[in-house]
N, C-alpha and C positions, 0 to 999 in steps of 0.2 A: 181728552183721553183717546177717542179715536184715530187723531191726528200720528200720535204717540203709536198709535197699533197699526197703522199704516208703515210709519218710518220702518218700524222695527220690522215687517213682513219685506219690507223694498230693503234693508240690509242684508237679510235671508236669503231674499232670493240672488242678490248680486253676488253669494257665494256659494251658490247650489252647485250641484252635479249631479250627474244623472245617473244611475246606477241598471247595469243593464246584465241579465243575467246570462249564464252562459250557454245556453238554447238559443236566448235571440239573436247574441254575439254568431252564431254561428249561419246564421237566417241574414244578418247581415250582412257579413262578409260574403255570401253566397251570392248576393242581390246584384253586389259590386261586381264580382267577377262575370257573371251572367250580363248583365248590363254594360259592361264596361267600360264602365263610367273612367276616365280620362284623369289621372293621378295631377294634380296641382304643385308646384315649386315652390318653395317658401322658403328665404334665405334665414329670420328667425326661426328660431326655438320653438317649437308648438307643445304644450305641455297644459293640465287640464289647471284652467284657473288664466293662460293668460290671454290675452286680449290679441285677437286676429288678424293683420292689416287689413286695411282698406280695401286695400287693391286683390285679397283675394275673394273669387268671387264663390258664395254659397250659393248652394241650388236646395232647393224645398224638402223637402222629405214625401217620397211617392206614397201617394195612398196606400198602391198593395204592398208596401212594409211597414205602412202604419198598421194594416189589417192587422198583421205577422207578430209586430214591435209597437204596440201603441205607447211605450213609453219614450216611443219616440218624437211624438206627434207635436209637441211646440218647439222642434229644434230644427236646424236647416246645418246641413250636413258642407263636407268638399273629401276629394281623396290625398290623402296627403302620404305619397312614398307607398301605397300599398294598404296603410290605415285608415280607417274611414273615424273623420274628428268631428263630431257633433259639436253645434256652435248654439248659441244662443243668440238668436237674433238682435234683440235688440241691443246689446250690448258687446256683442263678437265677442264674449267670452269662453273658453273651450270648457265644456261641460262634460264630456267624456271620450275619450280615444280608445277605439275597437281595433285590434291588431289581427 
C-alpha cells in the first residue's frame, strides 16, 4: 500500500507546476532586472511541462527572493529572452515561466 502511495505522489509530482501570484511575479521580474542576470539561448521550445536541455545551465534561486517568493524555494531558475523559466531540478522540467 504504501509502495502504491509513493508511485502515485512521484507521478504528481513529475506533473506539477508552480503557480506564482501576481505580486510575486512582479518581485521577480524586478530581481532580474536589478541583478542582471545574463538572458540564456535556447534553440528549443521552452514551454511549462517540457524538459530543459542539458546544456542549459540553472542557477539556484537566491535566498533574498526566496524571503520575497518562497514559493519559489525548491526550483532553480535561467533567464530565457527576458523570461525568467523556473525549472525543477531534478527533472529539468519547466514548472512555470514569469514574463
Amino acid at each position: 500500500m504504501a509502495g502504491a502511495l509513493l508511485a502515485s505522489g512521484y507521478a504528481l509530482a513529475q506533473d506539477a507546476t508552480l503557480t506564482i501570484e501576481p505580486a510575486h511575479r512582479m518581485v521577480i521580474k524586478n530581481y532580474i532586472v536589478k541583478e542582471k542576470i545574463r538572458p540564456i539561448r535556447v534553440k528549443e521550445s521552452i514551454a511549462v511541462g517540457a524538459v530543459v536541455p542539458a546544456e542549459v545551465a540553472l542557477q539556484p534561486v537566491p535566498d533574498t527572493l526566496i524571503t520575497e517568493v518562497p514559493e519559489v524555494r525548491s526550483y532553480e531558475y535561467f533567464d530565457w529572452n527576458g523570461k525568467v523559466v523556473f525549472v525543477e531540478p531534478q527533472t529539468r522540467k519547466v514548472v512555470s515561466i514569469v514574463e
